[in-house]
C-alpha positions in Angstrom: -6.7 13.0 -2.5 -3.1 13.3 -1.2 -2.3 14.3 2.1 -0.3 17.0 0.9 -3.3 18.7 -0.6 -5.4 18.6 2.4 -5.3 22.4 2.8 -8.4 23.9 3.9 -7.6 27.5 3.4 -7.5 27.0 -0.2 -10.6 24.4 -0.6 -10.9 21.6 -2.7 -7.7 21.4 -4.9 -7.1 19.4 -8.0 -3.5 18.2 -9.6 -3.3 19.7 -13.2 0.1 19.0 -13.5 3.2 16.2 -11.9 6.9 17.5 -12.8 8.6 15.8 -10.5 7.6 12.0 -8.9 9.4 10.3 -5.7 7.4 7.8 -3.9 5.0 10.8 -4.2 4.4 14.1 -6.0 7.6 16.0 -5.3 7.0 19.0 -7.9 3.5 19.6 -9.2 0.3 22.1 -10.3 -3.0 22.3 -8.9 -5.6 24.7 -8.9 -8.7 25.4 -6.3 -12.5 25.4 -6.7 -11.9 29.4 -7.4 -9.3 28.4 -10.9 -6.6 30.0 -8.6 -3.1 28.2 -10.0 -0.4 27.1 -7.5 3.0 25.4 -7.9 3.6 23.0 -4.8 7.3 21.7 -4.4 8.3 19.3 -0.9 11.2 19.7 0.7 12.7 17.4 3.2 15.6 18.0 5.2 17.1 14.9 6.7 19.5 14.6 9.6 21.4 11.6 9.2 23.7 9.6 12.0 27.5 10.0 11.2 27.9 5.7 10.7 31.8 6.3 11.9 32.3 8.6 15.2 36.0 9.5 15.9 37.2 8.7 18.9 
């Protein structure tokens, strides 16, 4: 199981559906042990180092 679905609120959760792949399910379905459907998308913000600082 991904660490992304490792959610215990919801129980044991199973992938019905990947829209979206990067190095790992970006944009996907699952559902819980109850047939509850949920839509799971990962966002990343990044802060990235200026390569040239003014002087």
């Amino acid at each position: 199981m991904l660490q992304i679905l490792d959610i215990p609120e919801l129980g044991k959760l199973e992938i019905i559906e990947v829209y979206e792949y990067y190095d790992q399910p970006v944009l996907f379905s699952y559902k819980n042990a109850a047939g509850h459907l949920y839509l799971y998308t990962f966002l990343c913000t990044i802060t990235l180092s200026p390569i040239f600082k003014p002087k």
